[in-house]
VOLORO-884078 format. One record per residue (C-alpha): residue number from 1; residue in three letters; x, y, z. Coordinates in Angstrom, 1 decimal. Last residue first. Example, Ala and Ser with C-alpha at 12.3 -4.5 7.8 and 13.67 -1.06 7.14 Angstrom:
REM VOLORO-884078
2/SER/13.7/-1.1/7.1;
1/ALA/12.3/-4.5/7.8;
END
This chain:
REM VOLORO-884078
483/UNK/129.6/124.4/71.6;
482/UNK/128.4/125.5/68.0;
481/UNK/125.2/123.9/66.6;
480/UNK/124.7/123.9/63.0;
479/UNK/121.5/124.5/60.7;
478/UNK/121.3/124.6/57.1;
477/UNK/119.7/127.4/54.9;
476/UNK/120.3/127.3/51.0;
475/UNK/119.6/130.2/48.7;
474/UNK/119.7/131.3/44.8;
473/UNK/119.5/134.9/43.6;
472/UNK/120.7/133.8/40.3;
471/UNK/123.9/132.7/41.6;
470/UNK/124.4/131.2/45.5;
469/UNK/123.9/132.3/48.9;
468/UNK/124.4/130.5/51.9;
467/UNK/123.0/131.0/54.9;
466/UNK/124.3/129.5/58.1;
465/UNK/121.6/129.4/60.9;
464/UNK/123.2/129.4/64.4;
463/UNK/122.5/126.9/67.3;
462/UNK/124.4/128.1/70.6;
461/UNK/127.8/128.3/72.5;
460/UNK/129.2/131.9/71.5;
459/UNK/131.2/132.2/68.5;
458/UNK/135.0/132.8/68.8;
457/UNK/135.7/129.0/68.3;
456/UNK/134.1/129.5/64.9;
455/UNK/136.7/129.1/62.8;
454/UNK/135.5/128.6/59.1;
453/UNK/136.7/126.3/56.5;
452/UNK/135.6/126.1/52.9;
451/UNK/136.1/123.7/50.5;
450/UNK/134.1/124.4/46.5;
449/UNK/136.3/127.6/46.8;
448/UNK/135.6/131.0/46.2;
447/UNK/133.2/132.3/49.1;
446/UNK/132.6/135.4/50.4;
445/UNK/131.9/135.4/54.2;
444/UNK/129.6/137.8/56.4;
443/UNK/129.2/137.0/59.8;
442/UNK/127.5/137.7/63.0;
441/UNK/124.0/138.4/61.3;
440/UNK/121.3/138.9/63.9;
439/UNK/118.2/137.4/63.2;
438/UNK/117.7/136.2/67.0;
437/UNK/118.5/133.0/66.6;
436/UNK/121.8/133.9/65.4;
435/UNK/122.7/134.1/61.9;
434/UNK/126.2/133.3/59.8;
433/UNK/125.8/134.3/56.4;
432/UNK/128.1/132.1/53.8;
431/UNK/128.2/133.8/50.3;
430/UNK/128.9/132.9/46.4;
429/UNK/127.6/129.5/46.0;
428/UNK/127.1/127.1/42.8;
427/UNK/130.6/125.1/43.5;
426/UNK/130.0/125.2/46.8;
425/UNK/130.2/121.8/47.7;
424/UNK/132.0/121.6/51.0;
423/UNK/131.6/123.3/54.1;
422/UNK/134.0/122.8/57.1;
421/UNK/133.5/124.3/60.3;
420/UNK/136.1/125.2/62.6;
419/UNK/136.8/125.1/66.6;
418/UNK/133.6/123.5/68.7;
417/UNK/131.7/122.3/66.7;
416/UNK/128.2/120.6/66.3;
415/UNK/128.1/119.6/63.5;
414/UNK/131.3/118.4/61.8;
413/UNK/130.7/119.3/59.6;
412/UNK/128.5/121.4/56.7;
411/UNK/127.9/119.6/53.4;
410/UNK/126.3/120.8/50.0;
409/UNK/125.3/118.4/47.9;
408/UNK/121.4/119.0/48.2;
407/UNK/122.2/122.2/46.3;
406/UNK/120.6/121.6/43.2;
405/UNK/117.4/120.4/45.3;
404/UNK/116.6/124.1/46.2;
403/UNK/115.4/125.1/49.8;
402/UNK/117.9/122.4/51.0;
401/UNK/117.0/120.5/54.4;
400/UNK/118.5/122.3/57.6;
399/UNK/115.6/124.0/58.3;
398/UNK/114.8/126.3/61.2;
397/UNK/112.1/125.0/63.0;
396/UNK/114.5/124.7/66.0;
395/UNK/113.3/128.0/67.0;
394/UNK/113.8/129.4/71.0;
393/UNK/116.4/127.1/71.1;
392/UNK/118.5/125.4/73.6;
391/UNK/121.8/123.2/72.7;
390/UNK/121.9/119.6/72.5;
389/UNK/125.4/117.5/72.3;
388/UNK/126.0/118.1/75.7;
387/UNK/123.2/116.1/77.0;
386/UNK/120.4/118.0/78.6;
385/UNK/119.2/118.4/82.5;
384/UNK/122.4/120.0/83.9;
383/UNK/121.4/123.1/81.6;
382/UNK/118.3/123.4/83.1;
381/UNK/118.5/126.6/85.2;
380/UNK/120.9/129.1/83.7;
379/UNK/120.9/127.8/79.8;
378/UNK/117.1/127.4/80.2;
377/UNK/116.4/131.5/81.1;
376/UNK/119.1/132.4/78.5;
375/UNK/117.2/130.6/75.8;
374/UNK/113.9/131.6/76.7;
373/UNK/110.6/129.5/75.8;
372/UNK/112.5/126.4/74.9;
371/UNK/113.0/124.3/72.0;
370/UNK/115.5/121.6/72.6;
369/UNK/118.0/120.7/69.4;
368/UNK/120.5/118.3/69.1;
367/UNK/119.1/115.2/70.4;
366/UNK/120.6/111.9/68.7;
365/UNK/122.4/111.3/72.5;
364/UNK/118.7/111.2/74.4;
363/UNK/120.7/109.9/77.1;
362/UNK/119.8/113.3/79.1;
361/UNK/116.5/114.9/78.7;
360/UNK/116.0/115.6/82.4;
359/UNK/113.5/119.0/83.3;
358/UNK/112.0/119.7/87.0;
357/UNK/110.4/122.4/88.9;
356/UNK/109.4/124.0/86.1;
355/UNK/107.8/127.9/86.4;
354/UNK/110.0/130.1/84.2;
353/UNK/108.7/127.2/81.2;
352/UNK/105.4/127.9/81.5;
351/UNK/104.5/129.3/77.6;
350/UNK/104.9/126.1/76.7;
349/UNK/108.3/125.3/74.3;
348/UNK/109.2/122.1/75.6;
347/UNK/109.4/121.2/71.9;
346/UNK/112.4/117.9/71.6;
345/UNK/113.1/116.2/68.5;
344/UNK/115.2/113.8/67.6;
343/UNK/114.5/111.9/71.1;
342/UNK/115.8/108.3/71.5;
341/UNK/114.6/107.4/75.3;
340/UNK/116.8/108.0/78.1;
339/UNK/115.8/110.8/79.6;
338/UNK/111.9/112.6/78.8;
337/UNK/111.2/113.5/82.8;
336/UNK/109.4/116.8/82.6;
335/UNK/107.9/119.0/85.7;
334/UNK/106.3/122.1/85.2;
333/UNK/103.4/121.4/82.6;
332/UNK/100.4/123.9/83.0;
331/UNK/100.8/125.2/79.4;
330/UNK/100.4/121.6/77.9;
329/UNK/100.5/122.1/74.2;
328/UNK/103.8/123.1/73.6;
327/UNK/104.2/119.6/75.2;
326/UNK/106.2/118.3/71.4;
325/UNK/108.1/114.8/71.8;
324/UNK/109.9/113.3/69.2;
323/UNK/111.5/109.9/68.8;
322/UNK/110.4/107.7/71.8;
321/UNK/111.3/104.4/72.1;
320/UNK/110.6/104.2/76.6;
319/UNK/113.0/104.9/79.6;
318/UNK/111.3/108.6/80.5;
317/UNK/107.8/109.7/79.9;
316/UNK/107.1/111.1/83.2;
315/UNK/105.0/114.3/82.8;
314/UNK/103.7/116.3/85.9;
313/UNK/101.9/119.4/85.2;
312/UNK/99.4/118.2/83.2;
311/UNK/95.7/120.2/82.6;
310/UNK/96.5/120.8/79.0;
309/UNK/95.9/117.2/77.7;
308/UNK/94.6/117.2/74.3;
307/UNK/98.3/117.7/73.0;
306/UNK/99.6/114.7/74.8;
305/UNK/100.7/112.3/71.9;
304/UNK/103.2/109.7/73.3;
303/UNK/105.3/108.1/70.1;
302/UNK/107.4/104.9/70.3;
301/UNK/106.2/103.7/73.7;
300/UNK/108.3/100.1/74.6;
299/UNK/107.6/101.2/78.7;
298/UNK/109.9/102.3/81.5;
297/UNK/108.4/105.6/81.9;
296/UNK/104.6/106.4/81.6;
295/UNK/103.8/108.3/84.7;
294/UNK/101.0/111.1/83.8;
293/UNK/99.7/113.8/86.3;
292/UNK/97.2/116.7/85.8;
291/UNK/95.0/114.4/83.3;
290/UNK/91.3/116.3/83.0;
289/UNK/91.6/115.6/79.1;
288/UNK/91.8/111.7/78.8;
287/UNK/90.0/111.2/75.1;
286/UNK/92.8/112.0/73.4;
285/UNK/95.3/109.8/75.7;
284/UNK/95.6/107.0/73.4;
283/UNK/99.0/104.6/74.6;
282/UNK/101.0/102.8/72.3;
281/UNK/104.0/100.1/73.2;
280/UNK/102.9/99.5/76.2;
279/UNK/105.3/96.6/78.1;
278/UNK/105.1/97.7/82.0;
277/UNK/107.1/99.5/84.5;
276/UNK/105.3/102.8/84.4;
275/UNK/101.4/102.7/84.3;
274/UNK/100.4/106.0/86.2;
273/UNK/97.6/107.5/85.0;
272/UNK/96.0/110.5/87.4;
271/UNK/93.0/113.2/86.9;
270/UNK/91.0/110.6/85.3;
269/UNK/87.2/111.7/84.3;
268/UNK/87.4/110.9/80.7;
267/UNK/87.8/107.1/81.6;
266/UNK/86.2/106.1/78.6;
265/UNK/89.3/106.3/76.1;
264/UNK/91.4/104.1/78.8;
263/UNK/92.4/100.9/76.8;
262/UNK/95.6/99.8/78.3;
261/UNK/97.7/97.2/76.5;
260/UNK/100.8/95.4/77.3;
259/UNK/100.7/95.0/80.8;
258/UNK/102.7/93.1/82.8;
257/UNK/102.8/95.1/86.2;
256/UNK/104.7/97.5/87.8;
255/UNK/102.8/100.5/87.6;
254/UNK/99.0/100.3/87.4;
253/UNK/98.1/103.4/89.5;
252/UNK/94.2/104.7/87.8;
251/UNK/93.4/108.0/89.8;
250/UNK/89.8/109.4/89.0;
249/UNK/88.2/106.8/87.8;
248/UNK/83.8/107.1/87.2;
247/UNK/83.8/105.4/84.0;
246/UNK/85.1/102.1/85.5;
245/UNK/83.3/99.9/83.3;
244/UNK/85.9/100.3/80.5;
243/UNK/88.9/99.6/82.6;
242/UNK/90.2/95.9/81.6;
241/UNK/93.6/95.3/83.3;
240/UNK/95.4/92.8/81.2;
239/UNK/99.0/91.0/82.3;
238/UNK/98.8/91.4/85.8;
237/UNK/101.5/90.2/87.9;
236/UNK/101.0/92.6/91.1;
235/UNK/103.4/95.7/91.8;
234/UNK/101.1/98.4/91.1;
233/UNK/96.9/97.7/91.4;
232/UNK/95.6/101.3/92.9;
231/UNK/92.4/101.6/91.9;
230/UNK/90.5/105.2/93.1;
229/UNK/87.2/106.8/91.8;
228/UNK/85.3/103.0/91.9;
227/UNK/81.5/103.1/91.3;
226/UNK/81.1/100.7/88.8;
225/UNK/82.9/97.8/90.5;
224/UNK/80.9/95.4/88.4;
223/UNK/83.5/95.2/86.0;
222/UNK/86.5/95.0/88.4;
221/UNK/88.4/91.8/87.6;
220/UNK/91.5/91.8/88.7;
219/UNK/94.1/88.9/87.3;
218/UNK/97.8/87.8/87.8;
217/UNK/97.6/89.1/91.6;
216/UNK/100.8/88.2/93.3;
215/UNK/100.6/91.3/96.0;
214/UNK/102.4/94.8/96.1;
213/UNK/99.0/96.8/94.6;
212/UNK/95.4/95.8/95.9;
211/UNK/94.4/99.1/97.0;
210/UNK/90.6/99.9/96.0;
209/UNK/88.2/102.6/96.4;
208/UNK/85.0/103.8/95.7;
207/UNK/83.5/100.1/96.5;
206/UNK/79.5/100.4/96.1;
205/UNK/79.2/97.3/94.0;
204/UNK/81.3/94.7/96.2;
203/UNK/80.3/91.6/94.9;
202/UNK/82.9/91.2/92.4;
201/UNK/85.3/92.0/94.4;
200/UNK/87.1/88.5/94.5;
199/UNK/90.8/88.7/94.9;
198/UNK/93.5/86.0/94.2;
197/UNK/96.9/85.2/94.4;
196/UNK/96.8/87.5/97.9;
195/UNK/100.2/87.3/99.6;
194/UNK/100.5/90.8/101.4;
193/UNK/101.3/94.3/100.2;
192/UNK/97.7/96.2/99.4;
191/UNK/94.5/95.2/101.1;
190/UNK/92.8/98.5/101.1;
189/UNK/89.2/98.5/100.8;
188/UNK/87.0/101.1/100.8;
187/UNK/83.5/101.8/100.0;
186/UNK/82.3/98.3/101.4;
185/UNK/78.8/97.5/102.2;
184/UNK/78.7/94.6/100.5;
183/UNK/80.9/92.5/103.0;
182/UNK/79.4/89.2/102.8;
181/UNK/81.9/88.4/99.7;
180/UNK/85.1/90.1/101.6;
179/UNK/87.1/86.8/101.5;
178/UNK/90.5/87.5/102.2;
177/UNK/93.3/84.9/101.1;
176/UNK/97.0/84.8/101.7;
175/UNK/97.6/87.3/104.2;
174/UNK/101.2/88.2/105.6;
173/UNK/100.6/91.9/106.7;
172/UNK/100.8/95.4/105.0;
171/UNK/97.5/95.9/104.2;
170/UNK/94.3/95.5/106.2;
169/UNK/92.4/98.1/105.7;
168/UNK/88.5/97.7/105.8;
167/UNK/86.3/100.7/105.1;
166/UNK/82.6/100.4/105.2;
165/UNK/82.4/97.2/107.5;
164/UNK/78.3/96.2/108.2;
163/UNK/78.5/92.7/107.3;
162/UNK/81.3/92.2/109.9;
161/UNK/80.3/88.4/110.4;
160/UNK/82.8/87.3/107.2;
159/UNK/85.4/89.5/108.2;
158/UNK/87.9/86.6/108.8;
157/UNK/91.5/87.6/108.9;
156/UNK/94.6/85.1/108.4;
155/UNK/98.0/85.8/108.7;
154/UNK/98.4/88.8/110.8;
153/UNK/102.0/90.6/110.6;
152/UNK/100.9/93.8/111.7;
151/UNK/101.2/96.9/109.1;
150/UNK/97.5/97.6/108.6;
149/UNK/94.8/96.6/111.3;
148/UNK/92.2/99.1/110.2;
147/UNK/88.2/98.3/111.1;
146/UNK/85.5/100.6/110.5;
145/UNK/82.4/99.7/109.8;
144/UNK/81.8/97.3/112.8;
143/UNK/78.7/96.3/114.4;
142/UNK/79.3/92.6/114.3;
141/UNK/82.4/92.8/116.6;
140/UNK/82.1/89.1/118.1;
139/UNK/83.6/87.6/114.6;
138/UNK/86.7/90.4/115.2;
137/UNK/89.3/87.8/115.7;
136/UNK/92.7/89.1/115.5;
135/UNK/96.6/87.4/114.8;
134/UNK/99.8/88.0/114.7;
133/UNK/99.6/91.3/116.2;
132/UNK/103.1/93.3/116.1;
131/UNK/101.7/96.7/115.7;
130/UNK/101.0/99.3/113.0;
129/UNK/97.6/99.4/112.7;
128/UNK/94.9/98.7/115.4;
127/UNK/92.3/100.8/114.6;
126/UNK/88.7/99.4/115.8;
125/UNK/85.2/101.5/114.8;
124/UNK/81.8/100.2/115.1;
123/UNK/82.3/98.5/118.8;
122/UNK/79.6/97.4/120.6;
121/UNK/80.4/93.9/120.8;
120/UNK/83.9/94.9/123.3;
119/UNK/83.8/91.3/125.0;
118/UNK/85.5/89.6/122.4;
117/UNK/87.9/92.9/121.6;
116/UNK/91.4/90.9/122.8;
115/UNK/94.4/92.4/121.3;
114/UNK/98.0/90.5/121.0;
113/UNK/101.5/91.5/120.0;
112/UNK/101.0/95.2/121.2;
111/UNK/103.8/96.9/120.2;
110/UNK/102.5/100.6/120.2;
109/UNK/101.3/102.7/116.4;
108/UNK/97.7/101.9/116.8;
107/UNK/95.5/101.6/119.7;
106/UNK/92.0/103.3/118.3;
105/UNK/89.3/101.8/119.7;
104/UNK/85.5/103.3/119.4;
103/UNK/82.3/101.8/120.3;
102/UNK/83.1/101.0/123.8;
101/UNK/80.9/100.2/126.0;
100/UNK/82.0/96.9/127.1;
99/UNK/85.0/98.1/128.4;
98/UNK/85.8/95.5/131.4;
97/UNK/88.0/93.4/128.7;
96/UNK/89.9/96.3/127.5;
95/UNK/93.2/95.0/128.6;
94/UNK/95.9/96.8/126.3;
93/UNK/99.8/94.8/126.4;
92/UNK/103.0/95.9/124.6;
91/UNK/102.0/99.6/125.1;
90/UNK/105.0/102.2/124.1;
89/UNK/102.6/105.2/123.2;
88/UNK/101.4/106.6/119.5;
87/UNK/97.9/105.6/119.8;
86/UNK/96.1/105.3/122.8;
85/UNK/92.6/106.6/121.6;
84/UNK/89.5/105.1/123.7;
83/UNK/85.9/105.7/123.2;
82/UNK/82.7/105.2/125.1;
81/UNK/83.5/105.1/128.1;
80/UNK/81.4/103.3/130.9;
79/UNK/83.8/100.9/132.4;
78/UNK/86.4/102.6/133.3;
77/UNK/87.7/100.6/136.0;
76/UNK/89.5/99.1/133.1;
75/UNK/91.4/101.7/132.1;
74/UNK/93.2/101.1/135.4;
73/UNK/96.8/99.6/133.9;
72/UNK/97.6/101.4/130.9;
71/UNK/101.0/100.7/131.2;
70/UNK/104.2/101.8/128.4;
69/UNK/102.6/105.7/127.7;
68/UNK/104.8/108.2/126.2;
67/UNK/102.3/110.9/125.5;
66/UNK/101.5/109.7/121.9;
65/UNK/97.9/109.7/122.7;
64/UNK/96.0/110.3/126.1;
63/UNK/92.5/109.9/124.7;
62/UNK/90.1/108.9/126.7;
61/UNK/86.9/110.2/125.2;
60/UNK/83.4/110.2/127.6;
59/UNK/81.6/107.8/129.8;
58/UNK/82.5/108.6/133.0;
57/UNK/81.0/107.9/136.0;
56/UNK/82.7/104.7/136.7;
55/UNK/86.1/106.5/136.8;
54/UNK/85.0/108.9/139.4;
53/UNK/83.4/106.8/141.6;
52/UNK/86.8/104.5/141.5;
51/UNK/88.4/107.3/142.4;
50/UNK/91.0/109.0/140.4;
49/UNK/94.0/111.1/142.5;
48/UNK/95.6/114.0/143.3;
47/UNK/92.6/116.2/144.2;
46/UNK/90.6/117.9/141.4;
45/UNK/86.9/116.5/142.9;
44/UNK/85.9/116.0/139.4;
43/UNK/88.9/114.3/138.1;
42/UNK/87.3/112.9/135.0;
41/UNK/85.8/116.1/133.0;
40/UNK/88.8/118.0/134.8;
39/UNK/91.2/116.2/132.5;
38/UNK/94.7/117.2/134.7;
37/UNK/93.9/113.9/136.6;
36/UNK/94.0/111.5/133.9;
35/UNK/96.9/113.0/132.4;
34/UNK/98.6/112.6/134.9;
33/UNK/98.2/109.1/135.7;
32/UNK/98.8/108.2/131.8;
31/UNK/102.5/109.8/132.8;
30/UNK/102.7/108.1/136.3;
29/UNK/102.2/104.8/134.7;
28/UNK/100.9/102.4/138.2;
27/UNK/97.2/103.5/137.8;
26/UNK/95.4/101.9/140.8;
25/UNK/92.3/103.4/141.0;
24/UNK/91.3/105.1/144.1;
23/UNK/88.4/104.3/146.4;
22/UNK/90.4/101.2/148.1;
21/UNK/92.7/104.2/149.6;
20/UNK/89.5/105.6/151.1;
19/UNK/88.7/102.2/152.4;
18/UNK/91.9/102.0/154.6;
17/UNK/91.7/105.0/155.8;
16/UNK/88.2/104.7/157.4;
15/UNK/89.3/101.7/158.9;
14/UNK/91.9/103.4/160.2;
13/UNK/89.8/105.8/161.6;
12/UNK/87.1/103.3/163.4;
11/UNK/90.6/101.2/164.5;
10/UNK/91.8/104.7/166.3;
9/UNK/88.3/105.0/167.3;
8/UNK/88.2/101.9/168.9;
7/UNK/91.3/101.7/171.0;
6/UNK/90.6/105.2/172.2;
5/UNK/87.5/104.0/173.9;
4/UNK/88.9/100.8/174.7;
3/UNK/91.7/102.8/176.8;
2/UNK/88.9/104.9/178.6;
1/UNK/87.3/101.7/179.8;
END
């Protein structure tokens, strides 16, 4: 009798063992396990371990993100949570079947190749970016206004159901249609770098912004889009891009395109224009007065006026037909790209000059003269950005045309130089000055000869105003540049 006794309280306490283990989830990571029990919200009791009690009581956050997570294995015990972030980890797999109370998901950044959110109806936000999904049906999530499942490789996406989407992402994957016609709550769409021959956003009045750039789109139109502040359109195939109904713009990107025209006189509220990489061959910016940044390289633009446009501090204006370019003007400018076009003239004189980041005029080889605020200051910090043939200036006003017509004749080469000057024509002249830019007179020469030579290998590198002085108080200016 006293053996049975002992017999059944040995099974009574094993018993008991055996259903406290059953009380504890079974979390095989160690490092999600952790983390669980260091949240003091969740581990009420503090002891090593979750219990199942535990788990069903919360309804919380869970977010254990970018911790170096490869299992979540026992989220689904909790059933009552309201959001879940497990960006960032190592998951190829996420079972979130059992949480039907979720309203937000955020799983982005793992390898998850698939992602089942049938059962999760109460969700309103869902970001799955940068994964290896193939595919994702969100027809059961009717409450959604967020959804983000950029950078996957999903072909096909239906959002027809998701009337109540706000911002929609879905860029970098392999689409070749979206229909987002039912979806006229969008703000935001971004559906840049798939397939998409067409797009259809017509219906979509309250979108603020759009990314549609890196896909085969040959036309956009965007007339009802009233609303819009930011279009990005680069890399499609446009060939027109009509603007005029967008009043409210405040970054246009249009790079990379086909575009030969560009009307934007009535988006007066652009702070950006970028349209390098297409066929303009004019541009009217007068209208465009908030601009800080303008990208116009790599275009047929013969002229680029930008003196109503004193809020730029970025100018790229390089690869195009331009001749002369004056940003006197634009006192905030600290950053100029002008190479590579066919500059005569060159004023970068600003006021701001101490302050640039940035200058390149190189391949401009018909460019002798850059006006500068400081000479000394622009021969110690951009002289890599200028061909050799060009020289700085604090003036290049000065005139190398005749004063008087009788002396049109006279001719000073080669210019620039480096060892002598020869001047011919002086029939009518008495008396060479050579001037620096500062007034200073350097030289004094009498002249008796209709051929002159001078050596000025002893001058400093610079542009110098040669004077010369002829009878009955007659005077010619022309100027060289000595390097």
């Amino acid at each position: 009798m006293k053996n049975l006794k002992l017999t059944t309280i040995l099974l009574a306490l094993l018993c008991i063992g055996y259903t406290g283990n059953a009380q504890n989830v079974y979390i095989p990571d160690a490092t999600f396990k952790a983390a669980l029990i260091a949240n003091t919200a969740i581990n009420t009791n503090g002891d090593g371990d979750i219990q199942v009690s535990e788990a069903v009581a919360f309804s919380g956050l869970i977010n254990v993100s970018g911790i170096g997570i490869t299992d979540l294995t026992g989220i689904e015990a909790f059933t009552g949570i309201s959001r879940l972030s497990c960006d960032h980890n190592s998951l190829s797999s996420l079972n979130v079947s059992s949480n039907t109370a979720l309203i937000q998901l955020s799983c982005s950044y793992n390898s998850l190749s698939s992602l089942n959110v049938s059962t999760n109806t109460a969700l309103t936000f869902l970001d799955c970016g940068s994964n290896l999904l193939t595919q994702l049906n969100v027809s059961a999530n009717t409450s959604l206004t967020y959804l983000s499942c950029n950078i996957n490789y999903i072909t096909s996406l239906n959002v027809t159901l998701n009337t109540a989407l706000i911002i929609l992402a879905c860029g970098y994957n392999s689409l070749s249609s979206l229909d987002v016609s039912n979806n006229t709550a969008l703000s935001e769409l971004d559906c840049n770098d798939n397939s998409l021959t067409s797009l259809n956003v017509t219906l979509n009045t309250a979108l603020t912004d759009l990314t549609c750039g890196q896909n085969p789109l040959m036309e956009i139109d965007i007339s009802t889009n009233t609303e819009l502040r930011f279009l990005w359109c680069d890399h499609n195939l446009l060939t027109s891009l009509n603007v005029s109904a967008n009043t409210n713009l405040l970054y246009l990107e249009c790079y990379n395109n086909s575009l030969t025209n560009l009307d934007v006189s009535l988006n007066t509220a652009l702070i950006a224009l970028d349209f390098y990489h297409n066929s303009l061959s004019t541009i009217d910016l007068a209208a465009n007065i908030a601009l800080t940044s303008l990208g116009c390289s790599h275009n047929l633009l013969t002229s680029l006026n930008v003196s109503s446009n004193s809020e730029i501090t970025l100018l790229y204006c390089d690869y195009n037909l331009l001749t002369s370019l004056n940003i006197s003007d634009n006192t905030a400018l600290n950053r100029l790209h002008c190479e590579n076009n066919s500059l005569l003239s060159l004023n970068v004189k600003n006021g701001n000059n101490s302050h640039f980041t940035y200058f390149n005029s190189t391949s401009n080889p018909n460019l002798t003269c850059i006006e500068v605020d400081n000479i000394d200051y622009s021969n110690a910090y951009w002289s890599g950005g200028k061909d050799a043939i060009a020289a700085f200036s604090e003036n290049c006003g000065l005139s190398s045309i005749p004063i008087f017509d009788k002396f049109a004749a006279v001719q000073i080469f080669p210019n620039p130089a480096s060892n002598n000057i020869i001047i011919k024509g002086l029939d009518q002249l008495q008396k060479i000055d050579i001037i620096n830019l500062q007034g200073q007179t350097l030289e004094s020469i009498s002249v008796n000869s209709n051929t002159f030579s001078i050596d000025v290998s002893n001058i400093p590198n610079g542009i110098y105003q040669f004077k010369l002085s002829g009878r009955n108080q007659s005077k010619i200016e022309k100027l060289v540049i000595e390097h």
